[in-house]
C-alpha positions as a Markdown table, in Angstrom:
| # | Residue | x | y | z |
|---|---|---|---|---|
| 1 | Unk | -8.2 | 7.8 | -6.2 |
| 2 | Unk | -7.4 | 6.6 | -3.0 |
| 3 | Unk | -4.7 | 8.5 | -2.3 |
| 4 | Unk | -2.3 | 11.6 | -2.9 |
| 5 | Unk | 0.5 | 12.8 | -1.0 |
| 6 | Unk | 3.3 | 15.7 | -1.8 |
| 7 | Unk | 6.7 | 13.9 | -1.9 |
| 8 | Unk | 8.4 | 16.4 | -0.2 |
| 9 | Unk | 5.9 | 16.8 | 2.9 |
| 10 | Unk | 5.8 | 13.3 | 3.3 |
| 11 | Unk | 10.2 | 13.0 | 3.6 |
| 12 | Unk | 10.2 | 10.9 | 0.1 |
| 13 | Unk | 11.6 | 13.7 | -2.1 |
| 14 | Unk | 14.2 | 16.8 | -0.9 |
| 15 | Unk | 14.0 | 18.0 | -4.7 |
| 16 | Unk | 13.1 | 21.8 | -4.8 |
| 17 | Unk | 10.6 | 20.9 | -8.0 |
| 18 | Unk | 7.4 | 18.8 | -6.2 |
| 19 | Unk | 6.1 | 15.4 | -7.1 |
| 20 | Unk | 3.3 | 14.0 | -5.6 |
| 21 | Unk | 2.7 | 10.4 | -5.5 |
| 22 | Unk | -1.1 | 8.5 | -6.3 |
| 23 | Unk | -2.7 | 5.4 | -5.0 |
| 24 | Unk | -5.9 | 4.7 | -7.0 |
| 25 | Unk | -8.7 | 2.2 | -5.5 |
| 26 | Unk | -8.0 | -1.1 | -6.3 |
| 27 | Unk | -10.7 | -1.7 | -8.4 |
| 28 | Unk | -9.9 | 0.5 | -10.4 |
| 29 | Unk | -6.3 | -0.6 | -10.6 |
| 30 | Unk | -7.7 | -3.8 | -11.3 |
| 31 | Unk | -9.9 | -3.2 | -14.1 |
| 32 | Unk | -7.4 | -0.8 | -15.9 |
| 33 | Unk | -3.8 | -2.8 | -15.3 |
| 34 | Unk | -3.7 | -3.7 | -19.1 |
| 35 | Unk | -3.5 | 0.4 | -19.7 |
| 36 | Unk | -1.1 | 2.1 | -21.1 |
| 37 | Unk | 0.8 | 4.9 | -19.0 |
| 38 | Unk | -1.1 | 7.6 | -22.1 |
| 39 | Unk | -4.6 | 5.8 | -21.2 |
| 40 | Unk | -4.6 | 6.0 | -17.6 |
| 41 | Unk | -3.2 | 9.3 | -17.4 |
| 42 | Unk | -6.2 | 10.6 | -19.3 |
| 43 | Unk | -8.4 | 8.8 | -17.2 |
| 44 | Unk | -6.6 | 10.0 | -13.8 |
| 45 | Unk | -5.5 | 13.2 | -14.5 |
| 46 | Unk | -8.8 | 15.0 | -14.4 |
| 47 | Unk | -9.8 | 13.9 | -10.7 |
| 48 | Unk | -6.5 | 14.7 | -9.6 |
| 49 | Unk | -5.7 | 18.1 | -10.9 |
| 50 | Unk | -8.1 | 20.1 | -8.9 |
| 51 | Unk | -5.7 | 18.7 | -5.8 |
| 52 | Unk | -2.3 | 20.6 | -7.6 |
| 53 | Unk | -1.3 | 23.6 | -7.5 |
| 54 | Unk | 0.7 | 23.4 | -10.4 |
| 55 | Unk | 0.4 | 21.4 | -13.9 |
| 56 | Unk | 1.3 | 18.4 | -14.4 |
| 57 | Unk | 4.9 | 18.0 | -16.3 |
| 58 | Unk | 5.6 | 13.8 | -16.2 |
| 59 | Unk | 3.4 | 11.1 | -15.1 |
| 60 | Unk | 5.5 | 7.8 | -13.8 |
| 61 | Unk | 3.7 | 4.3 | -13.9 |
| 62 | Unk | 4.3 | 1.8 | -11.8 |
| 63 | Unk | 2.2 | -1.2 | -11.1 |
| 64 | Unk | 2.0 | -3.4 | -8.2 |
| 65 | Unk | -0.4 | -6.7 | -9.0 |
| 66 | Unk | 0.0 | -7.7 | -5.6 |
| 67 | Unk | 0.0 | -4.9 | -3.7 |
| 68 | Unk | -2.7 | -5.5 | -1.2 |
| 69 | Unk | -4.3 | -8.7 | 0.1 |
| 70 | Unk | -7.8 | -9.6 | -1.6 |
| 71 | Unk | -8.8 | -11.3 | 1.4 |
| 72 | Unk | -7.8 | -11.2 | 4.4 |
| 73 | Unk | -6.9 | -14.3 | 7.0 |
| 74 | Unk | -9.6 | -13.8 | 10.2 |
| 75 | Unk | -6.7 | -14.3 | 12.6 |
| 76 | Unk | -4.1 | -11.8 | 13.1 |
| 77 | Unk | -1.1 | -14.2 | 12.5 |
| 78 | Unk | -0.6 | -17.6 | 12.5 |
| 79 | Unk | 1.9 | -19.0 | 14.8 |
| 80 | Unk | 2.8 | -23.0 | 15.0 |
| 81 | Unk | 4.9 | -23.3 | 17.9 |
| 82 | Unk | 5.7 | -26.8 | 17.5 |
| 83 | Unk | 7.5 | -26.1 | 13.6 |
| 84 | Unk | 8.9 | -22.5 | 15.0 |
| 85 | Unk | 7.0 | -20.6 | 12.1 |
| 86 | Unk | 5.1 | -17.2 | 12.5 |
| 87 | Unk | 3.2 | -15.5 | 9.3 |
| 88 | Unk | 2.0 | -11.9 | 9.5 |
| 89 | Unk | 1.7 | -9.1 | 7.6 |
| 90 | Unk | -1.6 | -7.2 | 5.5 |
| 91 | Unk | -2.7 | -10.4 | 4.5 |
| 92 | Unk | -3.5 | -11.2 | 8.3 |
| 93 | Unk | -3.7 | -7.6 | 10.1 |
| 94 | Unk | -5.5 | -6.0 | 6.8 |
| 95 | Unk | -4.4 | -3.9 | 4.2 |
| 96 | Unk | -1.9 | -0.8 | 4.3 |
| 97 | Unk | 1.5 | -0.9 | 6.2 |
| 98 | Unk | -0.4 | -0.4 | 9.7 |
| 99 | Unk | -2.6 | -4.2 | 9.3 |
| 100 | Unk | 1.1 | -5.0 | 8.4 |
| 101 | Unk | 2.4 | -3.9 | 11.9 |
| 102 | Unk | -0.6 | -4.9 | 14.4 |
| 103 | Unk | -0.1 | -7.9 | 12.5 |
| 104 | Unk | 3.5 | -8.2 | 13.3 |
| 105 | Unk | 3.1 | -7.0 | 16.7 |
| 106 | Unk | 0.8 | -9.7 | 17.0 |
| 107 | Unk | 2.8 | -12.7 | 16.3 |
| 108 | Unk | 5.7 | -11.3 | 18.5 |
| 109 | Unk | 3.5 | -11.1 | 21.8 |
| 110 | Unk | 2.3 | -15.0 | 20.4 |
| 111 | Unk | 5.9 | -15.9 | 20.2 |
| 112 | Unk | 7.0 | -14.5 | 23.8 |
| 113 | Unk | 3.9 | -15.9 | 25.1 |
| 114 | Unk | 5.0 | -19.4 | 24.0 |
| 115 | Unk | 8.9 | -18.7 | 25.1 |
| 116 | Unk | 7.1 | -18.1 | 28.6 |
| 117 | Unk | 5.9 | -20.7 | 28.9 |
């Protein structure tokens, strides 16, 4: 597991009944993407119960093959001035929605550096 987080203290659910969402490492993802919804759940069920404090009623799948860069660019962003055309994103500033940002944040102070000038 990589992850867990309670929809509702996180904003992403006002329902009065909690559901918590579940990033797994991506190796794991990986290896297991063939699984069934049955499969996995006995496989990730165990590690994450001790982290409820209630049982687990429904487990929703969803799969993401792409969901994170497996290598990352060694610049933060590419910028080509002469064509007007910026990149960024995880695949540049790393993984999670944060390398996303720097990355961003990146290529805008490479783009106002070249309107500058």
């Amino acid at each position: 597991m990589r992850w867990l987080a309670d929809n509702i203290k996180k904003g992403s659910s006002a329902d009065a009944a909690s559901a918590v969402t579940v990033h797994l490492e991506a190796a794991f993802s990986a290896a297991h993407y063939a699984g069934t919804e049955a499969e996995l759940a006995r496989l990730v069920l165990p590690v994450i119960e001790p982290w409820l404090s209630a049982p687990v009623l429904h487990v929703g799948l969803h799969r993401w093959k792409f969901s994170e860069p497996t290598t990352a660019h060694a610049e933060p962003d590419v910028w080509r001035a002469e064509i007007g055309l910026g990149l960024a994103g995880d695949g540049f500033g790393g993984p999670h929605v944060e390398g996303a940002a720097l990355s961003a944040l990146a290529l805008v102070d490479r783009m106002a550096e070249t309107a500058h000038t």
